[in-house]
VOGU-3710 file (C-alpha; in Angstrom, 3 decimals, decimal comma):
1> xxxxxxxxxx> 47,810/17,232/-35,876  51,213/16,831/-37,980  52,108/13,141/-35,916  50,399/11,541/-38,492  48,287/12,102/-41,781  44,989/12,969/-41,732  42,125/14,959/-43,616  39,667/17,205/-41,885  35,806/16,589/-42,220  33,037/18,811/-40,959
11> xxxxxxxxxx> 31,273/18,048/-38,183  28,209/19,584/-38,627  28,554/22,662/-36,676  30,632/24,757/-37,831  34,218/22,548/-36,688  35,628/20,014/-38,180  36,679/16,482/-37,065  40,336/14,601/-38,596  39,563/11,670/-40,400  41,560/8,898/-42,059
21> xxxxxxxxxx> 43,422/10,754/-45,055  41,436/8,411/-47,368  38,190/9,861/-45,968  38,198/13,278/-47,573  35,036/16,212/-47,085  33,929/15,138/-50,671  33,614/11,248/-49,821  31,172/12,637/-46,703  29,279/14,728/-48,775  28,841/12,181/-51,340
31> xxxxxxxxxx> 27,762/9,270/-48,555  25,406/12,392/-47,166  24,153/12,886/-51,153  23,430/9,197/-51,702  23,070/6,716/-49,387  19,363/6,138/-48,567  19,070/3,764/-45,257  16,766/0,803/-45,976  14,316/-0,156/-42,953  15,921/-3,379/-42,004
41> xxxxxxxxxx> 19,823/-2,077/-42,300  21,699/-2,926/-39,444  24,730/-0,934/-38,496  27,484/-1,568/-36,055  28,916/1,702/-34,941  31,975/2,676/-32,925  34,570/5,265/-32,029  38,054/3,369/-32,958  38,910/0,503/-31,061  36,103/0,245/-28,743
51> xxxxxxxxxx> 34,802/-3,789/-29,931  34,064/-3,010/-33,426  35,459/-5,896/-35,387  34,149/-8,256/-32,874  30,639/-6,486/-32,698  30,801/-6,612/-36,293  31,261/-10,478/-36,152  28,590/-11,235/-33,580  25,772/-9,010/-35,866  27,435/-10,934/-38,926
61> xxxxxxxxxx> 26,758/-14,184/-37,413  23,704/-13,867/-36,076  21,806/-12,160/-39,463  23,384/-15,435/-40,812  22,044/-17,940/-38,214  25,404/-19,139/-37,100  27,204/-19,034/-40,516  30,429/-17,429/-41,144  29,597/-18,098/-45,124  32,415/-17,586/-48,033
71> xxxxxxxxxx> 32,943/-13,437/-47,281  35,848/-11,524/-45,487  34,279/-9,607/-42,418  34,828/-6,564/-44,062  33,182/-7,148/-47,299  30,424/-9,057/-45,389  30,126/-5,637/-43,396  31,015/-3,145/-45,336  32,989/-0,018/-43,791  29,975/2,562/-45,206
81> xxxxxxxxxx> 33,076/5,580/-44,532  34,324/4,038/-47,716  31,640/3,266/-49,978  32,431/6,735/-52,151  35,976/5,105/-52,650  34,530/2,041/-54,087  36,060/1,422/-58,132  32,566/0,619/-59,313  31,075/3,294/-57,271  28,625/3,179/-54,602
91> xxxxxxxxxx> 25,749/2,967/-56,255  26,561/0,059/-58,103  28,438/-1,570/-55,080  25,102/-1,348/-53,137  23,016/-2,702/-56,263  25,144/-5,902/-55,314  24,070/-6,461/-52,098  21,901/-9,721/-51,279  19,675/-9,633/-48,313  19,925/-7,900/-44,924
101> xxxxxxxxxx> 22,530/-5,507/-45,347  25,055/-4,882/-42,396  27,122/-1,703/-42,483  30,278/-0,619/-39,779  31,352/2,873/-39,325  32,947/5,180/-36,672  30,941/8,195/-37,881  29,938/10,538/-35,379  25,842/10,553/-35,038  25,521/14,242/-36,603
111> xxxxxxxxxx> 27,607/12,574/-39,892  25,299/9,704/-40,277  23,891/9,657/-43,280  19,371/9,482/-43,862  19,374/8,900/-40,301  16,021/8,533/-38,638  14,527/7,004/-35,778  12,123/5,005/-38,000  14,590/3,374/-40,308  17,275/0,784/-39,785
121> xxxxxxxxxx> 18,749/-0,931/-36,612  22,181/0,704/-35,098  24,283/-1,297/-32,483  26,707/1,612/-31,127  29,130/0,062/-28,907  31,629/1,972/-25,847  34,351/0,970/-24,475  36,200/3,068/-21,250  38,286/5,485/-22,347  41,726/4,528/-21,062
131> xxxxxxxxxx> 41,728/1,348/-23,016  40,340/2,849/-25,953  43,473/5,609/-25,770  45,693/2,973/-25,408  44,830/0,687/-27,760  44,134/3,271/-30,455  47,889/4,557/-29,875  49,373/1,134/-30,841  46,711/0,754/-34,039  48,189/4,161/-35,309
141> xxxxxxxxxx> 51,402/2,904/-34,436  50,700/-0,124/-36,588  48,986/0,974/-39,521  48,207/5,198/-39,112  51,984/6,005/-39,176  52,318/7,689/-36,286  55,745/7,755/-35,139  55,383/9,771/-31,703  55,615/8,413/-28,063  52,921/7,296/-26,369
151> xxxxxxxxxx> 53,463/11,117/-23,991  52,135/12,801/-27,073  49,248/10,733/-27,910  47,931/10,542/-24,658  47,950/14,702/-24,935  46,151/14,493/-28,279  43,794/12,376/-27,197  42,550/14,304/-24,708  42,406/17,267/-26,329  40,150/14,972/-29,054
161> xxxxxxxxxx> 43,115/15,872/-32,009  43,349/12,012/-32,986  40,827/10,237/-35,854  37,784/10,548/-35,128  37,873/13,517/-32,626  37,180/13,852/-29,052  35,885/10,142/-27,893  33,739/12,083/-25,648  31,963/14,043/-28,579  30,982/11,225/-30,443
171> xxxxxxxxxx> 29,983/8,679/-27,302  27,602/10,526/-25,486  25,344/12,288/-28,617  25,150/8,370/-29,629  24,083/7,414/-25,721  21,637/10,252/-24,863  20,044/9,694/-28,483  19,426/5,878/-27,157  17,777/7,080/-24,436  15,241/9,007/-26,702
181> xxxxxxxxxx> 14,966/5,989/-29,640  14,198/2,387/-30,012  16,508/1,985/-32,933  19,438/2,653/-31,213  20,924/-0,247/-29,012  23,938/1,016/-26,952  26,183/-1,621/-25,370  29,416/-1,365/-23,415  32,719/-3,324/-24,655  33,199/-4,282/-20,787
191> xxxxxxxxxx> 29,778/-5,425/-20,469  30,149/-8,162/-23,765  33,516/-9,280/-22,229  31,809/-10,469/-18,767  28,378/-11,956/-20,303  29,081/-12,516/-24,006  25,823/-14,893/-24,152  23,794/-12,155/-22,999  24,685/-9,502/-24,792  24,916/-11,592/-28,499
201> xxxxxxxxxx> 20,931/-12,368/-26,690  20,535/-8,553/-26,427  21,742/-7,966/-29,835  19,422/-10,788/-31,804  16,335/-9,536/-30,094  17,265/-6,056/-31,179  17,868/-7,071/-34,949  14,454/-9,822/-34,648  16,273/-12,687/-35,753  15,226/-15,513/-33,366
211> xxxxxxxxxx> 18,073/-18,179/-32,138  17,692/-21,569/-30,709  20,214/-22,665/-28,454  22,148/-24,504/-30,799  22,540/-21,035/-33,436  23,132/-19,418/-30,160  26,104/-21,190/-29,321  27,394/-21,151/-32,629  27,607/-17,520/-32,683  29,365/-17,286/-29,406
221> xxxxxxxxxx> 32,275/-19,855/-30,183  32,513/-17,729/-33,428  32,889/-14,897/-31,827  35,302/-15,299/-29,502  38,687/-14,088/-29,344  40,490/-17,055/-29,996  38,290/-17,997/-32,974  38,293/-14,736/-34,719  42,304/-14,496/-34,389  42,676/-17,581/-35,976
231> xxxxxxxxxx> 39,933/-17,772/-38,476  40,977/-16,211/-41,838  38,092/-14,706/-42,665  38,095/-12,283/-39,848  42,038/-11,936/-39,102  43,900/-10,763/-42,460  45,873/-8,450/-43,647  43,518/-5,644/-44,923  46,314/-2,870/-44,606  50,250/-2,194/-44,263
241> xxxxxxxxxx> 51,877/-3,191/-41,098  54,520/-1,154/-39,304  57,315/-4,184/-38,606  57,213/-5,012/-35,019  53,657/-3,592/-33,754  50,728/-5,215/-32,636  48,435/-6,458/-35,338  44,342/-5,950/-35,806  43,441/-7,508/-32,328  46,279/-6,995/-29,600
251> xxxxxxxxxx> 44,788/-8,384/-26,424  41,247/-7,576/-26,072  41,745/-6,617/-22,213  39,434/-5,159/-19,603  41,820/-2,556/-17,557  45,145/-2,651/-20,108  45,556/0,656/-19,682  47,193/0,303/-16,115  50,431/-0,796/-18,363  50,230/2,175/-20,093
261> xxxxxxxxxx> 49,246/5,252/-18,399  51,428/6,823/-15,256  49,557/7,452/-12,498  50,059/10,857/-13,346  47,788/11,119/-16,719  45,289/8,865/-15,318  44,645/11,237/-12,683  44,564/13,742/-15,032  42,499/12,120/-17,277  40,126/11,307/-14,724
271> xxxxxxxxxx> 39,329/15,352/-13,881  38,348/15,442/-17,384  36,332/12,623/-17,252  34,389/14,019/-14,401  33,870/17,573/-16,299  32,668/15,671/-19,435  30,305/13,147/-18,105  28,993/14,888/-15,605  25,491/14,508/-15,494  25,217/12,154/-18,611
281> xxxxxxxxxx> 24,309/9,052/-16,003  26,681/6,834/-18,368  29,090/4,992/-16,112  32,423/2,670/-17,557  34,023/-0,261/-16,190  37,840/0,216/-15,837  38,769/-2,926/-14,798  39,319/-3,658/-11,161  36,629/-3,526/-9,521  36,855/0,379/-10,664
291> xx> 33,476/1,947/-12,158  33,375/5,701/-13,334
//
């Protein structure tokens, strides 16, 4: 994958998945080494652009009983990928944690590290795939330096040669293990933009932290789109900027990817669609009235 920079991490069995340049094999093995899940953790997990800064707002909010509080988003939720990277080091980074700690990642369930059904809470969160192609093209655009057309991406993102890998590799391991676990809550981008009450509901239950109306509402207006655009804590500039491109949230749409795709590659994409979920029982809204 020469469009844009990357480093190659192993995924486990005997492949490897390209990662962020910044997030080399030796940071992995080091999180893998040393990072010891505690039993109330809570981590908010995602492939790239499927809800995670939001998600990671809503969990934020709620462990905090309707408080955003004097932290950035990211420092409040730490990106665990990146922990290794951290000046004072991991260890001592996590030594300086207070309370219930919150953790986001996009790390493939075979690459998380102490994982166990017994310990800590994990909130994995999908989003259909068009939109998720689509809006990871314009973040790479943004801030990855890609420079290719949108023709290209779509290619390498079906063939699973973008960050992260193949969406489809690290979705469904994360849904049929939530079939099998009780620590593993697995909610649906589409289904948080239709009943956002619900699901931030669905999501306190899952952590046990009890909400009265009034902290229930606070976490909603906190969460929305409008307030986490403007609010500073959540909308900054944590990374370069290509002039001209979209920034951190673009528009947050249900069924975008009608702008973007010819009717062409979404047929395409839809044969492998079929091939890949086949089976799986895990269905996607794709806005329209359209479910796959």
């Amino acid at each position: 994958m020469s469009e844009y920079p990357c480093s190659f991490v192993s995924n486990g069995a005997g492949g490897q998945i390209p990662f962020p340049p910044f997030i080399t094999q030796s940071v992995m093995d080091s999180l893998a080494d040393e990072f010891v899940v505690q039993d109330d953790d809570a981590f908010v997990v995602t492939y790239p652009r499927s809800g995670t800064t939001w998600t990671e707002q809503i969990v934020h909010l709620i462990l905090n009983q309707g408080e955003q509080g004097e932290q950035r988003l990211t420092d409040a939720a730490p990106w665990l990928e990146t922990l290794p990277n951290r000046p004072d080091g991991m260890k001592a980074f996590l030594q300086t944690l207070r309370g219930r700690r919150l953790f986001t990642c996009h790390l493939p369930l075979a690459l998380m590290p102490d994982f166990t059904a017994s310990k800590g809470k994990y909130i994995y969160v999908a989003r259909n795939p068009k939109d998720v192609a689509v809006s990871c093209f314009h973040h790479v655009r943004s801030f990855g330096g890609y420079d290719g057309t949108w023709d290209e991406y779509f290619d390498l993102f079906v063939q699973g040669q973008v960050m992260y890998g193949s969406y489809f590799d690290h979705v469904l391991p994360w849904w049929q293990a939530s079939r099998k676990v009780a620590n593993i809550l697995f909610l649906k981008y589409e289904d948080m933009k239709r009943d956002l009450v619900g699901v931030v509901g669905q999501i306190a239950d899952f952590v046990e932290v009890p909400l009265n109306q009034m902290t229930l509402e606070r976490v909603v207006a906190g969460s929305s789109f409008q307030a986490m655009t403007t609010n500073e804590k959540t909308n900054f500039n944590w990374m370069p900027q290509r002039e001209g491109t979209p920034g951190q949230y673009r528009k947050g749409l249900i069924g975008d990817w009608r702008n973007q795709l010819s009717p062409e590659q979404s047929h395409s994409f839809d044969e492998v669609y079929s091939q890949k979920m086949s089976g799986t029982n895990l269905q996607f809204d794709f806005g329209d009235g359209l479910i796959l």
